[in-house]
C-alpha positions as CSV (number, residue, x, y, z in Angstrom):
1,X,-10.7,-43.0,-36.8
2,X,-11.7,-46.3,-38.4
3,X,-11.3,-48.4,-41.4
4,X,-12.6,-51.1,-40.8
5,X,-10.5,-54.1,-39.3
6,X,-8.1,-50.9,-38.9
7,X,-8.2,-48.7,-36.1
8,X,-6.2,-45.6,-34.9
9,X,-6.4,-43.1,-32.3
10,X,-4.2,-40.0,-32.0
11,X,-4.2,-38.8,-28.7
12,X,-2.7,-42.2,-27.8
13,X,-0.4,-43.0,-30.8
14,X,-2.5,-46.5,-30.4
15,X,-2.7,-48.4,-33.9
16,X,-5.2,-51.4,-34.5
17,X,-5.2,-54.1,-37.4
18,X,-7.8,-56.3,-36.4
19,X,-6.9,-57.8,-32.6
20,X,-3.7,-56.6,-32.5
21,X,-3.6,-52.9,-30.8
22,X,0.2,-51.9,-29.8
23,X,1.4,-47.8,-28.8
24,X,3.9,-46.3,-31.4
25,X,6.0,-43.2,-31.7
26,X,4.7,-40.3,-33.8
27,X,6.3,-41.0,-36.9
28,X,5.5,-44.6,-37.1
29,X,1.5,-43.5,-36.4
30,X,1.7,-40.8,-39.2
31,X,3.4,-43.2,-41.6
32,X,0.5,-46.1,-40.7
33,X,-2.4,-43.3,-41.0
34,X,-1.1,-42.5,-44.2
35,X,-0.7,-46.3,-45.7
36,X,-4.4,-46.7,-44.2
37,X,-5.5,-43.6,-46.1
38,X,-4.0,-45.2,-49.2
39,X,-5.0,-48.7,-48.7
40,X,-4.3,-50.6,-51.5
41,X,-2.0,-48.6,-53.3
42,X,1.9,-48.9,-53.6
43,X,3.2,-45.2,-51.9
44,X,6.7,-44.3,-52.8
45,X,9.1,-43.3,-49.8
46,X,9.2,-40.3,-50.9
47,X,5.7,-39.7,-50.8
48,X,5.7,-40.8,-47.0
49,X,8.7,-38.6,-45.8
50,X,7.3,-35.8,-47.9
51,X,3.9,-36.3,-46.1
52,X,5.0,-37.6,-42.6
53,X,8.1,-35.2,-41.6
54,X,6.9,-32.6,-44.0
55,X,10.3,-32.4,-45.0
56,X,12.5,-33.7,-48.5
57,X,15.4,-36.0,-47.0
58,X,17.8,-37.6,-49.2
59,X,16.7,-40.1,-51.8
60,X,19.0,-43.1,-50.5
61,X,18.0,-42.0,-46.6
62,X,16.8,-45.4,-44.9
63,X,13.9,-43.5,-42.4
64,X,10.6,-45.1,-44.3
65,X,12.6,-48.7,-44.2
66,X,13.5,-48.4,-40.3
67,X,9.9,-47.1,-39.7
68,X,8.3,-49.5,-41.2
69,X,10.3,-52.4,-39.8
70,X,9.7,-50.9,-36.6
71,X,5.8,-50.7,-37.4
72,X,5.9,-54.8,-38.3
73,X,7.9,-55.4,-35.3
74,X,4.4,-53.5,-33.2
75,X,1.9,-55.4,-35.1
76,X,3.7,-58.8,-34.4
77,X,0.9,-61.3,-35.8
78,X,-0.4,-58.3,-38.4
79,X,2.9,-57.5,-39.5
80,X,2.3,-58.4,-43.2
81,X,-0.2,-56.3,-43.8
82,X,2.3,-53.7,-44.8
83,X,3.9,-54.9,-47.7
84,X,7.0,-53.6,-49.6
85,X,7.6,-53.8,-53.5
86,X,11.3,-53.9,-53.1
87,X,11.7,-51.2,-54.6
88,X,11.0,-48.3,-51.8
89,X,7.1,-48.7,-51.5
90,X,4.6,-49.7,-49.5
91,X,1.2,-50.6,-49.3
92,X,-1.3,-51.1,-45.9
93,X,-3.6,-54.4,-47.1
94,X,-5.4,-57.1,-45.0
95,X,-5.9,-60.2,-46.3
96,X,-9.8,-62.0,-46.0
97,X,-9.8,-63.5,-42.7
């Protein structure tokens, strides 16, 4: 599937943002696909863990953080394009290059 500067392919787990491709677990390529889907839009943890592990986990559990640390960490020179709100959201967004 593509979005643009974004690219992801799920038989691989491989994630693009512009010329930055990296391999990530499972969890962290549902969480991405699901940021991408709703690009430009804060999403509640909630909303992720509820989608992405189809599961409710507690409302202090740290999962979405460590996830999407570990997402930034993969993207290296992309890593801001998922922001945080401080206040358990996120949002996928690429600035004009």
């Amino acid at each position: 599937a593509r979005f643009s500067d974004i690219a992801v392919e799920r038989a691989t787990l491989h994630i693009r943002v512009r010329n930055v491709e990296t391999r990530v677990s499972r969890m962290q390529f549902e969480l991405f696909v699901y940021l991408a889907e709703h690009r430009q839009r804060w999403v509640h943890s909630d909303e992720i863990i509820a989608f992405v592990s189809g599961a409710h986990h507690h409302p202090k559990t740290s999962l979405v953080r460590v996830q999407v640390c570990a997402l930034r960490k993969a993207l290296r020179t992309e890593r801001a394009c998922i922001r945080s709100n401080g206040n358990k959201s996120y949002m996928l967004t690429l600035a004009a290059s």
